[in-house]
C-alpha positions in Angstrom: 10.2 122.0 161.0 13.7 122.6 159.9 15.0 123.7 156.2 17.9 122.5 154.6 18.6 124.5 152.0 22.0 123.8 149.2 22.6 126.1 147.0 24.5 125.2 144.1 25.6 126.2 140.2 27.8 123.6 137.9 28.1 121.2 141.2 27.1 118.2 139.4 30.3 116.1 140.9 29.9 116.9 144.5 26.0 117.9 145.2 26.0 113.6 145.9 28.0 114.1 148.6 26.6 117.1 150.3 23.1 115.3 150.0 24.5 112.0 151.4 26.2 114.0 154.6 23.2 116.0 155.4 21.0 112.4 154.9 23.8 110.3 157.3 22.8 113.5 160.3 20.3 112.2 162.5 17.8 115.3 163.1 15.0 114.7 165.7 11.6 116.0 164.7 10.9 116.6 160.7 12.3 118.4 158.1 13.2 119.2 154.4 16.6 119.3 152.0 15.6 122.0 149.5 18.2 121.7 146.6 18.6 125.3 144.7 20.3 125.7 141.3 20.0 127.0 137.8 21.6 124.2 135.8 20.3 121.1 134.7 23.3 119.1 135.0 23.0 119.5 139.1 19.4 119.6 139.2 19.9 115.9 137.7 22.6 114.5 139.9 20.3 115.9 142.9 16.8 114.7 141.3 18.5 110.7 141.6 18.3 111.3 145.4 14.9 113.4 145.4 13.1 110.2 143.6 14.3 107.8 146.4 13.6 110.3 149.3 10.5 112.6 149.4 12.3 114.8 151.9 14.4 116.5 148.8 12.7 119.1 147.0 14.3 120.5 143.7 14.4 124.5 142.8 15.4 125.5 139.3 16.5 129.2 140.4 17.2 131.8 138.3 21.2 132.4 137.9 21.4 135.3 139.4 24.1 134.0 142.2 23.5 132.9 145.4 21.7 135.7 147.4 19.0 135.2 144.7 18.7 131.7 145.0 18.2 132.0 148.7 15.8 134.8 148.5 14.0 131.9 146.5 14.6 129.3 148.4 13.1 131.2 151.3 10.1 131.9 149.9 9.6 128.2 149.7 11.1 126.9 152.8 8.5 125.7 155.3 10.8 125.5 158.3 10.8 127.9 161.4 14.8 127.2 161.0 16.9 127.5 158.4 19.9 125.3 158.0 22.0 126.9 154.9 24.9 125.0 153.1 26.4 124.7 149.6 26.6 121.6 146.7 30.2 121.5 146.8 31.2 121.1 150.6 30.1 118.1 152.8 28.9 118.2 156.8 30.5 116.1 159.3 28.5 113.6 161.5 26.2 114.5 163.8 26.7 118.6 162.7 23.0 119.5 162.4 22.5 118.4 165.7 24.9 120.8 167.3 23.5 123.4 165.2 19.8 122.9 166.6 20.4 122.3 169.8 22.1 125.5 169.9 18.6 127.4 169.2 17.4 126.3 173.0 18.9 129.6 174.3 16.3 132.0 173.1 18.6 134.9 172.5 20.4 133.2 170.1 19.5 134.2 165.9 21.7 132.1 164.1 24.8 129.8 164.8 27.7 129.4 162.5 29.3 126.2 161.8 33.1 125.4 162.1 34.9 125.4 158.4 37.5 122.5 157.9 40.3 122.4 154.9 40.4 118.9 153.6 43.2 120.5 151.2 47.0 118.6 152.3 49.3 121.0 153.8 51.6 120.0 151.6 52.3 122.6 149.0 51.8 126.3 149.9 47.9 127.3 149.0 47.0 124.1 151.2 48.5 125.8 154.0 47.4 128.4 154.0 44.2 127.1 154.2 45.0 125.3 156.8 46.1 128.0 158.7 43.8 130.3 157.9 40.6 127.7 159.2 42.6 127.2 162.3 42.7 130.5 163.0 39.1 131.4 162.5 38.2 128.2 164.5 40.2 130.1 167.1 39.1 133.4 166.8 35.3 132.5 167.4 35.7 130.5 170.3 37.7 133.3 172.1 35.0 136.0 171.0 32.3 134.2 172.2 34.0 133.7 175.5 34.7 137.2 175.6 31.0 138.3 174.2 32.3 139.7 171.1 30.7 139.4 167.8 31.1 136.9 165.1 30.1 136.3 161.7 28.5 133.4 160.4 30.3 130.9 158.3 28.1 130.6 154.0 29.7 127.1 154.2 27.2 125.6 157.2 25.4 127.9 159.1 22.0 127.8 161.1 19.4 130.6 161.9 15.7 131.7 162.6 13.6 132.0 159.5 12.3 135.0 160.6 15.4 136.8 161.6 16.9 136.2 157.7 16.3 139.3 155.6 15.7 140.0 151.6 18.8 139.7 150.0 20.7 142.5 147.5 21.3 140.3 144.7 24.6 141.7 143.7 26.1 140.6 147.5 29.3 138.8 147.4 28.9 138.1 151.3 25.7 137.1 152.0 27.0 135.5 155.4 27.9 138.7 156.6 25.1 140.2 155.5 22.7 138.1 157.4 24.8 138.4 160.1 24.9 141.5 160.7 20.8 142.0 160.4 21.2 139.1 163.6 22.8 141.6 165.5 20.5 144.6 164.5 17.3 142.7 165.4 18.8 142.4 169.1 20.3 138.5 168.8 23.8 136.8 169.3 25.1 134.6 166.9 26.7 131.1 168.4 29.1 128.7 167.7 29.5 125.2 166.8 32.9 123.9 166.4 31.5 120.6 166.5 29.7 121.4 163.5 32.1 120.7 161.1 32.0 121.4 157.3 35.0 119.9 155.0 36.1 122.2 152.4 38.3 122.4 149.6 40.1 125.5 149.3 41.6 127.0 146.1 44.6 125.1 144.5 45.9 128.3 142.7 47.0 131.9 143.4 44.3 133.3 141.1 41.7 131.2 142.4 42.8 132.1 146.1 42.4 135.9 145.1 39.1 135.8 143.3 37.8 134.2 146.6 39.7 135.8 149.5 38.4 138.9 147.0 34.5 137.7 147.4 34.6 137.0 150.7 37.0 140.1 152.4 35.5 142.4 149.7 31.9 141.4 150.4 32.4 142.9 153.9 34.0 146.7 152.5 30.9 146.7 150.2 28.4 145.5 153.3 30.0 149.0 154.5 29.1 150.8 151.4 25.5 149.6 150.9 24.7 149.9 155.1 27.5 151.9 156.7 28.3 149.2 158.8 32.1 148.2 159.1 31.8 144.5 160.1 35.7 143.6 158.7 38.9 145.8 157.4 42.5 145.0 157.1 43.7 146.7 160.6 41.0 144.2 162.4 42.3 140.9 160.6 46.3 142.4 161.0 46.0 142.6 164.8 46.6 138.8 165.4 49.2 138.3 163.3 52.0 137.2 164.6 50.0 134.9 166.6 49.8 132.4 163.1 53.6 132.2 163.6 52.5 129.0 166.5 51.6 127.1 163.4 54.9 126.6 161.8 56.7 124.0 162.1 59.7 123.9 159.8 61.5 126.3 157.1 59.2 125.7 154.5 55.9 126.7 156.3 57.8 129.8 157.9 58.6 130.7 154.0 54.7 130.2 153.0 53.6 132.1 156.1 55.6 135.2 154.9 54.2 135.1 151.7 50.4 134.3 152.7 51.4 138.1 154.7 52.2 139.5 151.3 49.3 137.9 149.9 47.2 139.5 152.5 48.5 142.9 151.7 48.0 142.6 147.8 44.7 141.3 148.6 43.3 144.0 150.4 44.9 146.5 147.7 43.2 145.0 145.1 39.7 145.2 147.3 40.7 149.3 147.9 41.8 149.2 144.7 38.5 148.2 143.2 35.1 150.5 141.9 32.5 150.6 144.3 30.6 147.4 143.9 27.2 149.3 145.3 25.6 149.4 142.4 27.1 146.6 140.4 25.5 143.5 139.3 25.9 140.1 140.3 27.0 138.6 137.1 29.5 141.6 136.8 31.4 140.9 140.3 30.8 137.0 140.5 33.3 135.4 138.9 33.5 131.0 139.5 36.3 129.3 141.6 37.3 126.5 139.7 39.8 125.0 141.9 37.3 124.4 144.8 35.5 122.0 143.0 
């Protein structure tokens, strides 16, 4: 059996949608959507599905951010996989497909899925979305070639049940995480780039950095908690100049020279910050608003 698990907080608008594009997959054999968040105004958008389709379970979690709810969620899965996503993205067609399939080579613990901007690229935060999904997109289909290690995308990604360890609730990068507890217990992690997930990216500079924040920073305080270095500014400089293929007029040239900036302040601010060890969740969590 499979698990589908959305995780979700103050998603109300988009949880239909990330329902609908998990329903409109075609997955051989059975499985459950398992619908995880603390506030009643998603819980109700979701429960209009779970009435039509007994598939969709409902979990009232307990707003302690996301590692919590999926420490929760785990505990009631009843799949042998695990499928996780979140209420405010939406998967292409035929994504879970790719995803399962991939689990027919044994040695593989979890598969990430491929991460698509549906932002325009035509102010500057839109490209750099843009550029910064191609990029990635790019990056994991090299490693695998070359048998180098990648990290599992929190926006669609796909893994053993019994592979996926208790979660610190305080994490701000579960994904990596997770993945890096793949690699320990001997497995590779795959990749899908037919499993597509569309995103919408930040709209503004402060949003950008409270995310870019989460997500980079989540891997310097991995290393804190395990010891374990599994991203750092040197490793993410070293293909730099390589971004420059994706310009194509003044204006983009202008917005990649300041996304390097951005990058540098970014990372700064991470350094910058007070060990986020022992810190709670609610006291490093703080909401995108742009993204929804």
């Amino acid at each position: 059996m499979i698990s589908i698990i959305i995780t979700a907080y103050k998603e109300e608008r988009t949880i239909g949608k990330a329902i609908e594009s998990i329903l409109g997959n075609k997955i051989q054999g059975s499985y459950e959507i398992l619908v995880s968040a603390p506030d009643k105004e998603t819980l109700s958008a979701a429960r209009a599905y779970s009435k039509r389709n007994k598939k969709i379970r409902l979990i009232k979690d307990y707003g302690k951010g996301k590692s919590a709810a999926l420490n929760l969620a785990l505990s009631k899965a009843k799949g042998e996989t695990l499928i996780l996503t979140d209420g405010d993205v939406y998967i292409g067609e035929n994504s879970l497909k790719f995803l399962i399939d991939a689990f027919k080579d044994k040695k593989i613990g979890a598969i990430s899925g491929n991460p698509v901007s549906i932002n325009s690229k035509d102010n500057m935060l839109s490209y750099w979305a843009y550029v910064l999904t191609s990029i990635a997109n790019e990056t994991r289909i090299k490693s695998i070639k070359n048998n180098k290690k990648i990290f599992c995308s929190g926006y669609l990604f796909a893994i053993r049940k019994s592979l996926f360890p208790k979660l610190p609730e305080n994490l701000l990068s579960e994904d990596g995480f997770v993945s890096g507890r793949v690699y320990d217990s001997g497995y590779l992690i795959g990749y899908s780039q037919k499993s597509k997930v569309y995103v919408k990216y930040p709209t503004t500079f402060r949003d950008w950095i409270i995310q870019k924040k989460r997500s980079a920073g989540g891997y310097n305080q991995i290393k804190k908690m395990t010891g374990t270095s599994l991203r750092s500014f040197s490793s993410e400089s070293l293909g730099a100049f390589s971004l420059f293929k994706y310009v194509s007029n003044i204006k983009e040239l202008a917005w990649l020279i300041e996304l390097f900036f951005a990058r540098l302040y970014l990372w700064f601010v991470i350094y910058k910050d007070i060990n986020l060890k022992n810190k709670s969740h609610k006291e490093i969590w703080k909401r995108v608003e742009s993204t929804k």
